[in-house]
C-alpha positions as CSV (number, residue, x, y, z in Angstrom):
1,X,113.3,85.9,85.2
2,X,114.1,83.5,88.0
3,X,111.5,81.6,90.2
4,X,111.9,80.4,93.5
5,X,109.6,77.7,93.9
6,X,109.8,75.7,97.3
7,X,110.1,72.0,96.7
8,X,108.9,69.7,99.8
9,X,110.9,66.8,100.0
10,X,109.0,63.8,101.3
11,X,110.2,60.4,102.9
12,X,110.3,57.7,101.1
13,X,108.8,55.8,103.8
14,X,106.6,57.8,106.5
15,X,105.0,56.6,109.8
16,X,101.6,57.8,109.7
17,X,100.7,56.6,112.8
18,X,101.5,54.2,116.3
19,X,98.4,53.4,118.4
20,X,99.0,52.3,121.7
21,X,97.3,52.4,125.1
22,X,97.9,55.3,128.1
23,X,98.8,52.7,130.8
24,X,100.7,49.1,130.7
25,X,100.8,46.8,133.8
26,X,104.4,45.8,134.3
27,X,105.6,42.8,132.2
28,X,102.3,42.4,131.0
29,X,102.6,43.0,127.0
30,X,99.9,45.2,125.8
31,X,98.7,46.0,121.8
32,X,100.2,48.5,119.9
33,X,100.2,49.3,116.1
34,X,102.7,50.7,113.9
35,X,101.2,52.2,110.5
36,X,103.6,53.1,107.5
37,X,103.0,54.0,104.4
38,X,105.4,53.9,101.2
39,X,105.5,57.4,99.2
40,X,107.1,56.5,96.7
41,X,105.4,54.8,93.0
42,X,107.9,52.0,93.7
43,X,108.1,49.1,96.1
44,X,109.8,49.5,99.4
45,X,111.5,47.9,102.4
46,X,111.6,49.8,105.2
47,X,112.1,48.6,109.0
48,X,110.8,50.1,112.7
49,X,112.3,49.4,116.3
50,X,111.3,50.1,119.4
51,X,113.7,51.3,122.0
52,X,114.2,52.6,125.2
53,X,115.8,51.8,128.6
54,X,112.5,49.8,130.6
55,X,111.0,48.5,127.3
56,X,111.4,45.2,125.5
57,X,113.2,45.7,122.6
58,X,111.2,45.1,118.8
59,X,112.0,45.1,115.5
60,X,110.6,44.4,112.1
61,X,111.0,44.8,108.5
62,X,108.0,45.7,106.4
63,X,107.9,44.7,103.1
64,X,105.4,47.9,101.3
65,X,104.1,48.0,97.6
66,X,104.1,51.2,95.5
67,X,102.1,54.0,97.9
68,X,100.9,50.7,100.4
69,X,99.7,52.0,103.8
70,X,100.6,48.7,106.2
71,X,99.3,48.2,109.6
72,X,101.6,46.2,111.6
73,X,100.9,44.7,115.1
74,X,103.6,44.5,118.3
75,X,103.3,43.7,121.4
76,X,104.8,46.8,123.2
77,X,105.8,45.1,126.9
78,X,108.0,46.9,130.0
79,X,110.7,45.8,131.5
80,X,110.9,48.4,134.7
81,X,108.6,46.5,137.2
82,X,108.2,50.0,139.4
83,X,104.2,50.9,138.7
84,X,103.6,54.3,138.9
85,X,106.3,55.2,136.6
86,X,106.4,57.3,133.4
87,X,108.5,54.7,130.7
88,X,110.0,56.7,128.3
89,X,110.2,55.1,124.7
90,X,111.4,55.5,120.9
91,X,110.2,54.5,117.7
92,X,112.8,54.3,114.7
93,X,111.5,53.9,111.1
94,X,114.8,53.0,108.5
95,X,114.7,52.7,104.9
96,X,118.1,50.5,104.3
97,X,120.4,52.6,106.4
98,X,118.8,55.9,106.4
99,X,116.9,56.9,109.4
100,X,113.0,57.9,107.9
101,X,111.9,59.4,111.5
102,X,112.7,59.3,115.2
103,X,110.0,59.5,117.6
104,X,109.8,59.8,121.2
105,X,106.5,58.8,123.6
106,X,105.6,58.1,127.1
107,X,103.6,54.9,128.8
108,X,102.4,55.0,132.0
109,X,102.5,52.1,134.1
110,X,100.0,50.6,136.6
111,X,99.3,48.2,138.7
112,X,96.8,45.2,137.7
113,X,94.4,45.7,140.6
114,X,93.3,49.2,141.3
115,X,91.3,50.0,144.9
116,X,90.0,53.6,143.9
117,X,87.7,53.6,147.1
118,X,86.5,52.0,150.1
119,X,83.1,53.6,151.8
120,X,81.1,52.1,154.9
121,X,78.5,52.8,157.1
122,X,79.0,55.6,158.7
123,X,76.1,55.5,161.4
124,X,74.7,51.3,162.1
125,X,71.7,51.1,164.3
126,X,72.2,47.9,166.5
127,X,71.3,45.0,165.5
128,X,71.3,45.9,161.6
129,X,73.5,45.2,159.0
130,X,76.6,47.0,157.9
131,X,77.4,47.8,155.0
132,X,80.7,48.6,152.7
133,X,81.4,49.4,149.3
134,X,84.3,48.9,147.4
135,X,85.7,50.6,143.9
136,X,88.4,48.5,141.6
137,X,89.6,48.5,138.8
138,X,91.1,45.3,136.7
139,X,93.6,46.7,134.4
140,X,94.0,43.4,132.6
141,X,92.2,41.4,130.2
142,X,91.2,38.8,132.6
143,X,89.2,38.2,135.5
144,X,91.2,38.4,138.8
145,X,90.1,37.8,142.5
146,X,91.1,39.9,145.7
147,X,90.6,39.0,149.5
148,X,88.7,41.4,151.6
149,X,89.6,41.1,155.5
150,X,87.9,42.9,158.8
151,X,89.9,43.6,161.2
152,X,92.5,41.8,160.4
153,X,90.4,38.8,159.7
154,X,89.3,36.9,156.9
155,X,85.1,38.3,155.2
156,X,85.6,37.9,151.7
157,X,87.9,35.4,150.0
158,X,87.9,35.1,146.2
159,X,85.9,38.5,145.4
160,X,85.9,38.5,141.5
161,X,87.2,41.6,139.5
162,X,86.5,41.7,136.0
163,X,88.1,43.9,133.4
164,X,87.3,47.4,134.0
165,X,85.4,48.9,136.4
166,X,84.0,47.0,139.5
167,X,81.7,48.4,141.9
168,X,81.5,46.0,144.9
169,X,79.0,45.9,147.7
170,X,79.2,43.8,150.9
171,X,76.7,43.0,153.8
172,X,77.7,41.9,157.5
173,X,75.2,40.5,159.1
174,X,74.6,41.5,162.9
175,X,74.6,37.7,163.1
176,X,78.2,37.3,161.5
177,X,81.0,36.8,164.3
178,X,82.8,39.8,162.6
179,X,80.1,41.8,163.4
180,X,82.1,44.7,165.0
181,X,79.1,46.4,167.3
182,X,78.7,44.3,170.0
183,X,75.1,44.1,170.9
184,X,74.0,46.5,174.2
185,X,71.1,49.0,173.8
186,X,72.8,51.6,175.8
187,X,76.0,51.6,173.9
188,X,76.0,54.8,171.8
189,X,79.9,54.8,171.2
190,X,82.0,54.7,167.9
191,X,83.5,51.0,166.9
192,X,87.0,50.9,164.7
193,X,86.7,48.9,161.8
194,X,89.5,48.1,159.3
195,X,89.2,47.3,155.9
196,X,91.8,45.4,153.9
197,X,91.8,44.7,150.0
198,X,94.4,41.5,149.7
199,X,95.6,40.0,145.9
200,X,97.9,36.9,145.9
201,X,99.5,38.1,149.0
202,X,100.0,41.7,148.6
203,X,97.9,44.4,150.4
204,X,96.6,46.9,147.9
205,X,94.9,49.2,150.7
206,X,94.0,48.9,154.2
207,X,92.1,51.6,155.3
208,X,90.3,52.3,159.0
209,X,86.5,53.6,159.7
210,X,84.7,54.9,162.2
211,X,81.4,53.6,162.9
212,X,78.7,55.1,165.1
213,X,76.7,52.6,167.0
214,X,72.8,54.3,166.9
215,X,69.7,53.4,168.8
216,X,67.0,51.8,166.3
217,X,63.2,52.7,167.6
218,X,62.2,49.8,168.7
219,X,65.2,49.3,170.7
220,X,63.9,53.1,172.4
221,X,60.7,52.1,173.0
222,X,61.7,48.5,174.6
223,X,64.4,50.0,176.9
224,X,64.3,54.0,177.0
225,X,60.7,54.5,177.0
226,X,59.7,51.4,178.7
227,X,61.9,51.5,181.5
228,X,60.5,55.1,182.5
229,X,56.5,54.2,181.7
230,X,56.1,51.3,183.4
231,X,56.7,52.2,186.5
232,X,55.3,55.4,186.1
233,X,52.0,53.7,184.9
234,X,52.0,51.2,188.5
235,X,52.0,54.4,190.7
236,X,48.4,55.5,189.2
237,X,47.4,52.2,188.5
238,X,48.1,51.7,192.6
239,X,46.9,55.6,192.9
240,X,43.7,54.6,191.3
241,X,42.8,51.7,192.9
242,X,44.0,53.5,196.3
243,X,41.3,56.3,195.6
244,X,38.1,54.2,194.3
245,X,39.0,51.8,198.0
246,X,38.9,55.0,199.8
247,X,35.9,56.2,197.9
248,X,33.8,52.6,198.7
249,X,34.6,52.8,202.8
């Protein structure tokens, strides 16, 4: 009787795995590690590039004893410059001349600075301080710096960013000549204030808010209140002493 028995015919060299990160900056070279392992009982040479159209090109060949796993380092770098893209990629593993495996992945480029929000005050009683938050993100390894104008007009220059995420928050002082409510108890409109995030020359966001000028409580005492008490309180103050004269004749 005849048996069928399936056979499964391995590699002689296999990638096991290739660790990189989701997102690159552009022309910034980033970590990535290539893990093979020999299958066979028998030493090996085997060799892996990396390809593709808006990738630096790598290649290597990897020297592997009988059943070795190696984990080798490259620095995996784009060549596109256009953030926001999707950069295709493929890594080739070769024993001699035969192909071992052909695999295709995906990096995602970004930019170095990130703004992921601005906030403000929505509502400032005069003569108190505004206030404005801003959200980055430093998708190097290094500490960068960013420029923060108002109005078109220099607040903030040299704002550190370290790696990661930053959570940044900013006080103008009533006293500060950017102060954009300009002082008047009786002015209850809305003030336009611009916001603009600036890193070796380039804008990464400008964006424009709408702040309400409010009335504080001592400010509607001193000149709401006041205003209509005073003279309110000399009319029976002169009532008064008009009534006890008239009651001494």
């Amino acid at each position: 009787m005849d048996f069928e028995v399936p056979i499964q015919i391995l590699p002689a060299v296999a990638l096991s795995f290739f660790e990189f990160p989701e997102t690159i900056v552009p022309g910034v070279p980033v970590d990535a590690y290539v893990t093979l392992q020999n299958m066979h009982q028998a030493p090996e040479v085997a060799s892996f590039a990396l390809v593709g159209k808006n990738v630096k090109a790598v290649s290597q060949n990897v020297a592997l004893q009988a059943g070795e796993t190696k984990r080798i380092y490259l620095a995996l770098q784009t060549t596109g410059y256009i953030a926001g893209n999707t950069i295709p990629f493929t890594l080739n593993v070769t024993r001699y001349s035969q192909t071992m495996s052909t695999t295709n992945y995906t990096i995602q480029e970004v930019t170095a600075l990130q703004i992921q929000d601005i906030t403000a005050s929505t509502q400032v009683p005069q003569g108190h301080a505004l206030y404005i938050a801003v959200q980055a993100f430093n998708n190097l390894n290094t500490t960068q710096s960013v420029d923060i104008y108002l109005n078109g007009k220099p607040w903030q220059i040299g704002v550190a960013i370290v790696p990661g995420a930053n959570n940044i928050f900013l006080t103008l002082d009533p006293l500060n000549p950017l102060y954009p409510i300009v002082w008047n108890p009786y002015d209850l409109g809305s003030h336009n204030v611009n916001v603009t995030v600036i890193a070796s020359g380039t804008t990464l966001v400008t964006q424009n808010f709408a702040i309400q000028s409010t009335v504080p409580i001592e400010n509607v005492l001193l000149f709401y209140v006041l205003p209509v008490i005073i003279p309110i309180a000399a009319v029976l103050i002169s009532y008064q002493r008009k009534k006890k004269r008239e009651m001494l004749r």
